[in-house]
Each structure stands twice: as structure tokens, then as C-alpha cells.
N, C-alpha and C positions, 0 to 999 in steps of 0.2 A: 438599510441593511438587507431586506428583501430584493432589492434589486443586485446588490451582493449576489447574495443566492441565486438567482435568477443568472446571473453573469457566470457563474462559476457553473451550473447546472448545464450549462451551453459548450463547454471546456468539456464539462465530464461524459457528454453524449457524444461530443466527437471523439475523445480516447476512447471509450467505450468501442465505440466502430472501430478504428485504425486498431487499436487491440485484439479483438475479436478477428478482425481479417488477414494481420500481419506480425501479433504477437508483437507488437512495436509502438511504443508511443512517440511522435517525432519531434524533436526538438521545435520545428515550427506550428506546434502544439501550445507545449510547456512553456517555453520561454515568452513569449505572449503572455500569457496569466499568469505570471510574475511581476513581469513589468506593469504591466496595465492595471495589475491590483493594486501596485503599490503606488502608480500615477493615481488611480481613482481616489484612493483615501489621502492622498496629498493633498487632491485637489478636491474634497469636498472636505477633508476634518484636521488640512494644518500638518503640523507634526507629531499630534497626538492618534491623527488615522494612520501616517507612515509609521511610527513606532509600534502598533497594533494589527500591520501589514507585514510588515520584517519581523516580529517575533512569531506571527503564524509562520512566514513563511521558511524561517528558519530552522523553528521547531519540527515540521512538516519534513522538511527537505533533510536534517541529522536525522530524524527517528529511524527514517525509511530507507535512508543513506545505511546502516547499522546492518538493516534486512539487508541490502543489495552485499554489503562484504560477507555474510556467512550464506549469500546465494541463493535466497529468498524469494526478489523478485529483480524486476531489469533497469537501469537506470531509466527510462523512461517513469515508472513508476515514481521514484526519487525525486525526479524534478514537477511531475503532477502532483506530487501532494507539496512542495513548495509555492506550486500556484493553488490549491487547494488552501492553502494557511495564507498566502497572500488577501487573498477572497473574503475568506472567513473565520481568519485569527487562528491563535496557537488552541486553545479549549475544543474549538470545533473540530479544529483537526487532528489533535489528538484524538477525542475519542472517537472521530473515524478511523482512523488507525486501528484504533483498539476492536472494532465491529467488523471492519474489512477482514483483519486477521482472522477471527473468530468466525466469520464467513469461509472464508478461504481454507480453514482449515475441517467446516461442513462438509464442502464440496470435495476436498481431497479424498475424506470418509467417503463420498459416498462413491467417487470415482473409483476406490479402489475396492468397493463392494461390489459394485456393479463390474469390476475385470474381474472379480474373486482375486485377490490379490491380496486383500487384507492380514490371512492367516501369515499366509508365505514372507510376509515384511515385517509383520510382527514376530515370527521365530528370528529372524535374520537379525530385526535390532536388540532382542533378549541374549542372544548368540553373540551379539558385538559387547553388550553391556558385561554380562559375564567375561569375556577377553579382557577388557576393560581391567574390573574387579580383580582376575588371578593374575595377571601379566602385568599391571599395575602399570598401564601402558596405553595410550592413545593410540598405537599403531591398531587392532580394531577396526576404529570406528575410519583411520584414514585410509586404508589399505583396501578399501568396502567400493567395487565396483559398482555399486548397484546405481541403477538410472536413476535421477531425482524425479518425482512426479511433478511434470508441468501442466497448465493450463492460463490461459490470459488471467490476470489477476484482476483486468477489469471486472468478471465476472463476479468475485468479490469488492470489491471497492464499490461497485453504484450501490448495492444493496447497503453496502456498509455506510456510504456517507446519506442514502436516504433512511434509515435508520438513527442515524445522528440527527439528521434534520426534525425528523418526528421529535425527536427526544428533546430537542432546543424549541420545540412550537407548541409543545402540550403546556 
């Protein structure tokens, strides 16, 4: 299993960079560590390691899938944590998910402290929610020009799955 980790650690360094430089995780990334995870546990644990490779990598690939349709993050994300659940099972990647987000949503705070931006977004979404509430209407929240705040979400995800890892080793 450590060399699991180890293999996947090596996935995550290189989206890491292509993230960071291009905002893009590229298919001849991703799809590599899917397959080869689910080749590796074939061929070292039978059909009980492909059955524990396809539910990581499944689980990994819908959760994120979920995020990419309400705009979240980019499909490259989506198919990295399918090779992240190939790797390292449905458990581990879940709760990187869950740390990556909780990251990710750190670092937005602090990006938008640091534009002073914070106040002005936060009038803006009490202002939608109220529309919301009197108008008994969704039009609000769709009708809302405002930029979404980006940033490569690798930035969250390494913290988040080295954070998981900790949490799997103690």
C-alpha cells in the first residue's frame, strides 16, 4: 500500500505543477492513473484489489463530477481524483475530498481578505438571499454577474490529500 501512496504522490506533484502553470490538469495525466491503478491492484491483489480500485476510483470521479456541474472546479480535477481513488480506494478519497474542499475554501477567505473583497461579496450574496426570500424566486441568485473566484484547486487538494495521508498513518 505504501508504494500505492508513493505512486499516486508522483500523479499529485505533477497536476500540482501543470495546475499551478496552466490552470489545466491534462488528460495524459489523469488517465494514466486510472488505469495503471487499476492494472496495479489487478495484478498484485486479484479481483479483490480491482474491486477496491474501481470503487475508489469511482467514488473519487462522481463526488467531484457533482463539483464540476455546479462549477466548482475543472474536469481535469474530476478525472484526478478518479486516479486518486484508483490509488488509494474510495475511504481515502473521500476524505480527501472532504479536506481539499475545506482547504479550498481557506484559501478563497483568505484571497478575498487580502483583495478586500470580503465585505462587498458578502453584502452581494445577503442581497441575493433576501431576493431569494421576497420574490420567492431563483432569478437572484441566476441573474448575479458577478465573477466566480478562481484559483488552481491544486493548491488545495496536495494539502488536502497530505492531510488525509497523515490522518491514515497516525
Amino acid at each position: 500500500m505504501d508504494f500505492a501512496y508513493a505512486v499516486c504522490a508522483v500523479f499529485l506533484a505533477a497536476a500540482f505543477y501543470t495546475d499551478i502553470r496552466s490552470m489545466k490538469i491534462s488528460n495524459l495525466l489523469t488517465m494514466p492513473a486510472m488505469v495503471i491503478g487499476l492494472v496495479y491492484y489487478g495484478m498484485t491483489s486479484g479481483w479483490e484489489g480491482i474491486l477496491f480500485s474501481v470503487k475508489g476510483l469511482v467514488g473519487g470521479f462522481l463526488i467531484v463530477l457533482v463539483m464540476y456541474f455546479i462549477g466548482a472546479v475543472g474536469a481535469g480535477d474530476v478525472k484526478l481524483f478518479g486516479g486518486i481513488g484508483a490509488w488509494c480506494g474510495l475511504g481515502f478519497t473521500l476524505q480527501a475530498v472532504v479536506y481539499s474542499v475545506l482547504f479550498a475554501g481557506l484559501i478563497g477567505l483568505f484571497i478575498l481578505i487580502w483583495r478586500r473583497e470580503t465585505f462587498k461579496r458578502l453584502r452581494k450574496m445577503a442581497g441575493n438571499a433576501a431576493g431569494v426570500f421576497i420574490l420567492r424566486s431563483l432569478s437572484p441568485w441566476s441573474n448575479s454577474k458577478e465573477e466566480h473566484l478562481r484559483f488552481p484547486f491544486m493548491i488545495a487538494v496536495l494539502p488536502g490529500v497530505i492531510c488525509t495521508y497523515i490522518y491514515y498513518h497516525l
